[in-house]
LOPA-859180 format. One record per residue: residue in three letters; x, y, z of N, C-alpha, C in turn. Coordinates in steps of 0.02 Angstrom, whole numbers, plus 50000, padded with zeros to 5 digits. Each point is the difference from the previous one (the first is absolute). Layout:
% residues N
AlaXYZXYZXYZ...
This chain:
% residues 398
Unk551374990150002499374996450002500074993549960Unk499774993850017500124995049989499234997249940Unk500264996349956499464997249956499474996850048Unk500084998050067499314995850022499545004950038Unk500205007850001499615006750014499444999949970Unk500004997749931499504999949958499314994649975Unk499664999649982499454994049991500144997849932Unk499434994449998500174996249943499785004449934Unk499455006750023500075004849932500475005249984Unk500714999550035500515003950012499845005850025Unk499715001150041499655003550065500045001950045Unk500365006550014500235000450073499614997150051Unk500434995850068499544998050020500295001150085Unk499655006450047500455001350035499994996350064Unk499294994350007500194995450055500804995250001Unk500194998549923500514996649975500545003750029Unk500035005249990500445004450027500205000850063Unk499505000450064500085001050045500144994050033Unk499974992149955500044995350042500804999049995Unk500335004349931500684999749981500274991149993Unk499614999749934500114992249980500815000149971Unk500254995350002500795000549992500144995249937Unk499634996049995499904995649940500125000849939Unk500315005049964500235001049918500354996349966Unk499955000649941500434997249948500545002749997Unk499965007549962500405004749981499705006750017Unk500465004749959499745006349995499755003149973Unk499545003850004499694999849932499885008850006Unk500005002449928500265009150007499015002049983Unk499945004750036499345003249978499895007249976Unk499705001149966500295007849943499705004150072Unk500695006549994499915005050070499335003549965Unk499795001449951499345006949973499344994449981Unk499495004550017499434996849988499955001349927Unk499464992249949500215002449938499705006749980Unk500025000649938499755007149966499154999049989Unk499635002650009499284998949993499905006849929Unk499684994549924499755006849949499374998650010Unk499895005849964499105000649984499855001950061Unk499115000349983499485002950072500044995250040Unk500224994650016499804993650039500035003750070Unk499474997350039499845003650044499655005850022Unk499965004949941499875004449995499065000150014Unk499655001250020499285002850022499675001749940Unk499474995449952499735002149939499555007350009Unk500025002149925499225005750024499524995849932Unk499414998250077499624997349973499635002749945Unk499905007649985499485005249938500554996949950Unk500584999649994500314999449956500084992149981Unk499864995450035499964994549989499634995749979Unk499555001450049499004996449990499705003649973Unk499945006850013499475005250005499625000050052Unk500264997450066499635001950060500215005450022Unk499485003050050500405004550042499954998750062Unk500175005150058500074997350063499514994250017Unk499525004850007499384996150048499964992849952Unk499745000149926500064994249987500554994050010Unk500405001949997500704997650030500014995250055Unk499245003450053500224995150081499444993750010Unk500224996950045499394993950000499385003950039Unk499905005850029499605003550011499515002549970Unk500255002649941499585001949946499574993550000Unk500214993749966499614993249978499534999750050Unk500054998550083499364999250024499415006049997Unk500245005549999499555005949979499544997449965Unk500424998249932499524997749936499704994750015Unk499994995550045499604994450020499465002650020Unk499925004550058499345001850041499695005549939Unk500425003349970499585003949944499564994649962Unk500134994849980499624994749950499404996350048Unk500135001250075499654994450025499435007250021Unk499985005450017499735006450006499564999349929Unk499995001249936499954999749957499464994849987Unk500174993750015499584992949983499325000250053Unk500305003350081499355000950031499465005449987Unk500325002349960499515007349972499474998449971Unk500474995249925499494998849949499374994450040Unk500384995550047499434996450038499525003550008Unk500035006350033499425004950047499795000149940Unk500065004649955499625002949929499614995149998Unk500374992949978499344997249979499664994750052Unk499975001750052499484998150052499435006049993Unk500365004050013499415008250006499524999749927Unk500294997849942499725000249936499614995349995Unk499894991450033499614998049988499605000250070Unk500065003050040499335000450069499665005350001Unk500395006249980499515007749993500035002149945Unk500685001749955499975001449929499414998649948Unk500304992049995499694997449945499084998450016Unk499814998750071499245001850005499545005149988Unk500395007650008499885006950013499815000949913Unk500494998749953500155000049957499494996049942Unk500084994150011499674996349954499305000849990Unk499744999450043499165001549997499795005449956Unk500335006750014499875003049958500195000149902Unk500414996850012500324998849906499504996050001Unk499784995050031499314993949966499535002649998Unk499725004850046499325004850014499514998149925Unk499414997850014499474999549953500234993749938Unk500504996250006500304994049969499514993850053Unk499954994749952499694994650029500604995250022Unk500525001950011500354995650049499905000250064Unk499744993350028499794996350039500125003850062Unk501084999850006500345001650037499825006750043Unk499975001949960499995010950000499075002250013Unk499524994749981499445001850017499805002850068Unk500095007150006499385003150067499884998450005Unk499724997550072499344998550042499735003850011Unk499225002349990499815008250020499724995650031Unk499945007050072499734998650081499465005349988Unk499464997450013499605005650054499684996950065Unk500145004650033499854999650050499335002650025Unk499694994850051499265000849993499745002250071Unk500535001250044499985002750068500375006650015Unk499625005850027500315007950020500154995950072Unk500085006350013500125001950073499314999550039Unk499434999649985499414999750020499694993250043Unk500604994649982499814993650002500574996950058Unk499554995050034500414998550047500084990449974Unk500374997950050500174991450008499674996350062Unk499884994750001499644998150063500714993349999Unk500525001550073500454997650012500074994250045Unk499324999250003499704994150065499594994149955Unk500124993150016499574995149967499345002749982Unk499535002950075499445005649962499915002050042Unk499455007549981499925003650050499095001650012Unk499855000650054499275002549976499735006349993Unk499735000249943499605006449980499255001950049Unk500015005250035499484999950065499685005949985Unk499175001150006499775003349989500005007750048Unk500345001950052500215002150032500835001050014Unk500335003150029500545001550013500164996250096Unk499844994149994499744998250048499964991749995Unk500584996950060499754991349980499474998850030Unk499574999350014499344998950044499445003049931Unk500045001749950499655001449945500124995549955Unk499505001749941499654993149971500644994949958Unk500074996949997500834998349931499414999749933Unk500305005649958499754998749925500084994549988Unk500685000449983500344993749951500774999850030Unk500444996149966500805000650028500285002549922Unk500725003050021500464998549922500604997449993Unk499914996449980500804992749994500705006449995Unk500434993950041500775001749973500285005449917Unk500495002850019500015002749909499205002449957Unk499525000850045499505004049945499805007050028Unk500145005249905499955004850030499335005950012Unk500025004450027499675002850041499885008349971Unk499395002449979500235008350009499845002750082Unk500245004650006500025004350053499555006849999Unk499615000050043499405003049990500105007250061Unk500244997050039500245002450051500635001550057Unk500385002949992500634996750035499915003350068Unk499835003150014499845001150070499814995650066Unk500604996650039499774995550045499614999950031Unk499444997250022499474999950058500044994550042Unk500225002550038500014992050048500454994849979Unk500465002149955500544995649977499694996749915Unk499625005249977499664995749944500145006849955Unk499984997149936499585005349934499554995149956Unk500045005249974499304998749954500204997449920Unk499764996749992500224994649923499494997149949Unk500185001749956499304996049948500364993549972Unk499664994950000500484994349955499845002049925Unk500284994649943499945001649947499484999349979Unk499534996050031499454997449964499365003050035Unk500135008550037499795004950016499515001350066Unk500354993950046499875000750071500265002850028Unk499535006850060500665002550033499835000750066Unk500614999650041499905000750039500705000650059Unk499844996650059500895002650045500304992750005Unk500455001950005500724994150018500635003050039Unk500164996550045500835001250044500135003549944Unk500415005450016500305003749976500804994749964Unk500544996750088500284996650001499984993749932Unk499614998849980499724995649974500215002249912Unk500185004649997500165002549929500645003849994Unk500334999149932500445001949986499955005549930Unk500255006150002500005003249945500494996949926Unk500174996150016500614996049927499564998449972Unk499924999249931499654999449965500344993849961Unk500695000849968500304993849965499804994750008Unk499844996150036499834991650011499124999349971Unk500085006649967499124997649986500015001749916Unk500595003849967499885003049937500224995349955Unk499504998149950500054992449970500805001849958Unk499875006349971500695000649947500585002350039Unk500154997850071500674999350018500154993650001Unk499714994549975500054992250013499884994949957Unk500374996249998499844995449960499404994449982Unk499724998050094499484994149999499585003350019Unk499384997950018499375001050034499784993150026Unk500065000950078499804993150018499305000050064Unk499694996249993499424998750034499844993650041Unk500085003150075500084991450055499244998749975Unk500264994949973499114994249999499764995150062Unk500784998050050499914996950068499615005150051Unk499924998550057499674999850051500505007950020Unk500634997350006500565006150000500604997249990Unk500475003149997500764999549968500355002950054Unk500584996250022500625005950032500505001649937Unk500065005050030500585005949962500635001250062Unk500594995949962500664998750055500455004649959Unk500595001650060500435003649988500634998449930Unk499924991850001500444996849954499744996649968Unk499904999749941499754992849943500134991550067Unk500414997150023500174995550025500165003450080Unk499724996450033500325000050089500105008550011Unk499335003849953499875006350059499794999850047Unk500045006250027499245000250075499475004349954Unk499354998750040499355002849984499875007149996Unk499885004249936499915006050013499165001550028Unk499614995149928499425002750042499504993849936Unk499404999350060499564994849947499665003549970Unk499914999649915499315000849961499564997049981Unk499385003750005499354993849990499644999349934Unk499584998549994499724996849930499725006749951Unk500265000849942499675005749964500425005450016Unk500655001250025500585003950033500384998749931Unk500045007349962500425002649953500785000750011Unk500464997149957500595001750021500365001349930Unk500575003550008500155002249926500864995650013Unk500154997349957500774995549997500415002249949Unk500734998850008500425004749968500524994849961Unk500154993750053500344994949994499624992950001Unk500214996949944499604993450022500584993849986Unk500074994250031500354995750008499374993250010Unk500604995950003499614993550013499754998250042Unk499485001149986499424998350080499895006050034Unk500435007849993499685004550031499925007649968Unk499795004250038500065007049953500295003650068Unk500285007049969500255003450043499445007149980Unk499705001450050499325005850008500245005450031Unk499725004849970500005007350030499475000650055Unk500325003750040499615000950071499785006150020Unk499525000350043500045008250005500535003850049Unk500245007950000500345002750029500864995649961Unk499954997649931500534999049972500234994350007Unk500014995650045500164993050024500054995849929Unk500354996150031499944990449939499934996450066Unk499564995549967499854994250013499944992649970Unk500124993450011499724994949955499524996050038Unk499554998249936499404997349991500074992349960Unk499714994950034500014993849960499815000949924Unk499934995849966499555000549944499374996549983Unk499904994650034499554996250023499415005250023Unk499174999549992499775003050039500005007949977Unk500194999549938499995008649978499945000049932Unk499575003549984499735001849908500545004849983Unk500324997249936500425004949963499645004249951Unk500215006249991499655004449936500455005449999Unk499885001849936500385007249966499775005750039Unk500355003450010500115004250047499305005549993Unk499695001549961499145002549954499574994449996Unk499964994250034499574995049975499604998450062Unk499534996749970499514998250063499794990850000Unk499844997850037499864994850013499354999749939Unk499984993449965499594996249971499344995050016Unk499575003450000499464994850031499944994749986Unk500004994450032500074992250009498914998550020Unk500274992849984499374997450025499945000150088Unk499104997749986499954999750093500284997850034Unk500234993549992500294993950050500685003650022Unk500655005549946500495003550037499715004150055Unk499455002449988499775005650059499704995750041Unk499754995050003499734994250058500554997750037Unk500454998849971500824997350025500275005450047Unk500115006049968500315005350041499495002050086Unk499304999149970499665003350060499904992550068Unk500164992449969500104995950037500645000450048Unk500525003349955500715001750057499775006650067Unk499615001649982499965005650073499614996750035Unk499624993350009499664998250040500344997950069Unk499485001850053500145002150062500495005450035Unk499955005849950500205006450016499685000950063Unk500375005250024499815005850071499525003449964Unk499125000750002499725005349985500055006450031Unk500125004249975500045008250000499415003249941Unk499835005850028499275002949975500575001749950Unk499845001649924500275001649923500754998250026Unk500104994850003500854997949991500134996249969Unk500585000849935500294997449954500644996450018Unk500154997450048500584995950017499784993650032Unk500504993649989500034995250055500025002550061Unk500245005350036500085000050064499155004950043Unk499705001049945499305002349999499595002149930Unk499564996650016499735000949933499224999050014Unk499575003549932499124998249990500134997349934Unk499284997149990499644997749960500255004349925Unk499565007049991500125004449955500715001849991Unk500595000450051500675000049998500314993649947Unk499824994850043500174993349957499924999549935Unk499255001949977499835001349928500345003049977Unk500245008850005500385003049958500454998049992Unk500504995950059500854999549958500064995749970Unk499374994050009500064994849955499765000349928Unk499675002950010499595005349952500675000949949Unk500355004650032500415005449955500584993749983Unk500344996250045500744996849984499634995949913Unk499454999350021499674994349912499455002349973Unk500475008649992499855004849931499105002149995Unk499814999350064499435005450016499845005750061Unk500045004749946499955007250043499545000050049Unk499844999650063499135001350030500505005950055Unk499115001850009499885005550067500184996650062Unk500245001850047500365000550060499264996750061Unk499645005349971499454997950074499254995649950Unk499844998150042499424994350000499235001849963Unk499895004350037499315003449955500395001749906Unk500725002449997500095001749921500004993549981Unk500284993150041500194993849949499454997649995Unk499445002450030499224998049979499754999849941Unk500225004549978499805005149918500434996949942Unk500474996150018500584998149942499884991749981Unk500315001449942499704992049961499255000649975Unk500014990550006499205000349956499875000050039Unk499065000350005499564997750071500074990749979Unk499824995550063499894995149955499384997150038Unk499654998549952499134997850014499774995150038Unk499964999350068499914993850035499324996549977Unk500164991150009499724996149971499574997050066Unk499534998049992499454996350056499694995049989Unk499984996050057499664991249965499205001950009Unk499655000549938499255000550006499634994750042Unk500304996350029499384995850037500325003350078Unk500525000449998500085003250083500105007450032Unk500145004049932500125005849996500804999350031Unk500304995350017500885001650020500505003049958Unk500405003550022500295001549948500704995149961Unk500064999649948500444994549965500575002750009Unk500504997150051500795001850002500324998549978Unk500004996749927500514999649943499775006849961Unk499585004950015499865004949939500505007550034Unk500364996950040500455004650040500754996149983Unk500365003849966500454997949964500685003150055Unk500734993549996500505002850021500355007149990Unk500205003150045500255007949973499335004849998Unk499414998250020499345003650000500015004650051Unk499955006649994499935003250068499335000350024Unk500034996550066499115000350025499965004950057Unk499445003050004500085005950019499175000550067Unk499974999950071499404998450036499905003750048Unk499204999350017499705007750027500254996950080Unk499845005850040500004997550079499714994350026Unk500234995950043499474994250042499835003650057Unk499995006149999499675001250075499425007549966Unk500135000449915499205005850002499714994449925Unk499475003549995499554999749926500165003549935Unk500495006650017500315004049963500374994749955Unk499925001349926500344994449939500825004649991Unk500205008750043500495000349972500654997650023Unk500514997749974500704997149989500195000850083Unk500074994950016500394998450070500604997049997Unk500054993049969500734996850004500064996549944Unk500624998049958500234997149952500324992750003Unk500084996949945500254993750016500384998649891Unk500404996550029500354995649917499794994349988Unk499515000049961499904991049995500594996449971Unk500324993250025500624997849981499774993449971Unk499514998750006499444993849975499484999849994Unk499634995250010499274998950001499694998850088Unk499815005650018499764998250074500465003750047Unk500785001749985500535001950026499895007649994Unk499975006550048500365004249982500615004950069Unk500455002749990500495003050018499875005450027Unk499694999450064499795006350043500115002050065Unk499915006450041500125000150063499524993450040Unk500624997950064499614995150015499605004450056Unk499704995150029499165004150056500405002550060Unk500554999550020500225005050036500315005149980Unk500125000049932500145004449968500775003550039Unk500484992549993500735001450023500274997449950Unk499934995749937500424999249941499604997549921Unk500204999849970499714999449919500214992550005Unk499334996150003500214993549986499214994449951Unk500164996349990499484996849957499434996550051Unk499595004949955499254995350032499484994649934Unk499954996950018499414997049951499194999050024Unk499584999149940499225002850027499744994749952Unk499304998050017499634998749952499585004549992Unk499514997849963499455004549972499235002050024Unk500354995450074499425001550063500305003850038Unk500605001250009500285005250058499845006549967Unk500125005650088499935003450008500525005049914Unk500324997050001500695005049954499544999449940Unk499764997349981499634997249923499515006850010Unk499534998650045499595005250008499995006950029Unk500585001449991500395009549996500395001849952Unk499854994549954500555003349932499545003849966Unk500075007150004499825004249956500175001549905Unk500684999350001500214999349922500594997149994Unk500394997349929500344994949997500205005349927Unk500865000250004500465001749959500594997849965Unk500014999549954500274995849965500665006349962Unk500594995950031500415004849973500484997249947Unk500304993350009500224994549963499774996649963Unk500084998149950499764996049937500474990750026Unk499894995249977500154993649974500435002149970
């Protein structure tokens, strides 16, 4: 074998070989025995005796093990403390603060002021009919969200029997009510709000809902969420809804409206003018005289009776004034917000036939003579209206 067999690291090199390069210097001798090899060289360590590993630690197998063990480990403690501050630590805390005046930890005690006895009226309103029967008399109506006892649950003709709160009773659609009670119990909620407009829609979305359903004036709603410019309201049968804020009295969820002067209740009963008259109806879409009074009545913090002969009796009387040389009567002594109250034009009988709102001097807010909408008439003190006013009530102050 020739020196150019080999590479430049003295290397056997057996392409060199096979090409049988001829090219040498000399000769050159190569020892016949491989050298002597001492010691372990080569020899296979034992790692217990070396490191102190043993097998398994030994392989790169083991190491990723221990990776997913640490990353197993780190997602754990995550969970713990997710679970500790969403159910743990709520479950928990209240009671270690129990009867402490921190803010945080303060109960809310609920009572609840509705059984099972009480129903929801799930419709803008419904009418209360003296019969089980539409072709019978309409008491009165009861707004959206107000509730109802149940007097009767037995359908008749698609009706039961119901007292309102303020202890009228009588039938309503059955359909027309809901047994949920939540959207009416002040201590599940935060607001108490009261449409003071004509009516309100209630949409599916704060911004670019669709319409669930309109409420009208003196229509209770209880709110949970409030934002800018709107509230988010409890509904009956469980629903949300939003409500502008415009057009609605805020109050504590136990509170009642504050009585204001006349001219707010002159203002409010000027927005229903030229309603649809309906015999005792409390809505824009039908309404009376005595209807009109109460919700305007109630949205600016005065309680009255429902029907016409009771709002007779309420307030002061107020003393009509007469010009002694003509005997006319003086229509400035009939004050705005005055309820005037007049016998029939067709008997002699002085008792209570039809009502009117004086909104001025000469002006008052009554069925008109066809008696198809509530709209303003004015009189002097020679017309017929002057001379059927039986009594004059004063429910508003200046």
């Amino acid at each position: 074998m020739k020196i150019k067999d080999y590479d430049d690291k003295g290397l056997f090199d057996e392409k060199k070989k096979k090409a049988k390069v001829r090219n040498y210097e000399g000769k050159i001798d190569l020892p016949d025995d491989k050298p002597e090899i001492k010691g372990d060289y080569g020899q296979a360590e034992n790692m217990l005796d070396m490191w102190g590993l043993d097998k398994e630690e030994a392989t790169l197998g083991r190491k990723k093990r221990r990776r997913f063990i640490r990353l197993g480990i780190a997602i754990l403690a995550a969970i713990i403390v997710v679970v500790s501050i969403f159910y743990i630590l709520p479950a928990v805390l209240p009671g270690l603060f129990k009867g402490t005046n921190i803010e945080l930890f303060v109960e809310k005690k609920v009572n609840l002021e509705y059984n099972e006895s009480y129903r929801v009226v799930n419709y803008y309103c419904a009418d209360l009919m003296t019969e089980p029967d539409p072709t019978s008399e309409r008491i009165t109506q009861v707004l959206y969200n107000e509730p109802v006892i149940l007097v009767d649950g037995q359908e008749n003709n698609g009706y039961v029997k119901i007292r309102t709160t303020d202890g009228i009773e009588g039938y309503v659609k059955n359909f027309r009510l809901t047994d949920s009670t939540e959207s009416v119990e002040p201590d599940l909620h935060l607001y108490k709000l009261i449409v003071s407009d004509t009516y309100k829609n209630v949409m599916t979305h704060a911004s670019n809902g669709t319409l669930i359903t309109k409420v009208m004036m003196n229509t209770v709603l209880y709110a949970d969420v409030k934002r800018d410019g709107v509230y988010q309201v409890a509904l009956p049968n469980g629903d949300k809804g939003w409500i502008g804020s415009s057009g609605v009295i805020e109050l504590g969820t136990r509170e009642n409206t504050q009585k204001v002067s006349c001219r707010y209740f002159v203002s409010s009963v000027l927005s229903q003018s030229n309603a649809t008259y309906i015999d005792n109806g409390l809505t824009l879409k039908g309404l009376s005289v005595n209807g009109l009074v109460y919700i305007c009545a109630d949205v600016n913090g005065v309680k009255l009776p429902r029907s016409m002969q009771e709002q007779s009796q309420m307030g002061q009387e107020v003393e009509l004034q007469y010009d002694v040389v003509t005997g006319d009567l003086l229509l400035d002594s009939i004050e705005p917000g005055d309820l005037v109250f007049l016998k029939s034009p067709y008997s002699e009988s002085d008792e209570i036939y039809e009502m009117g709102v004086c909104t001025d001097t000469g002006v008052l807010l009554m069925v008109s003579q066809a008696k198809t909408t509530i709209r303003l008439r004015t009189f002097k003190a020679t017309d017929d209206i002057a001379q059927r006013i039986v009594s004059v009530r004063r429910i508003f102050e200046e």
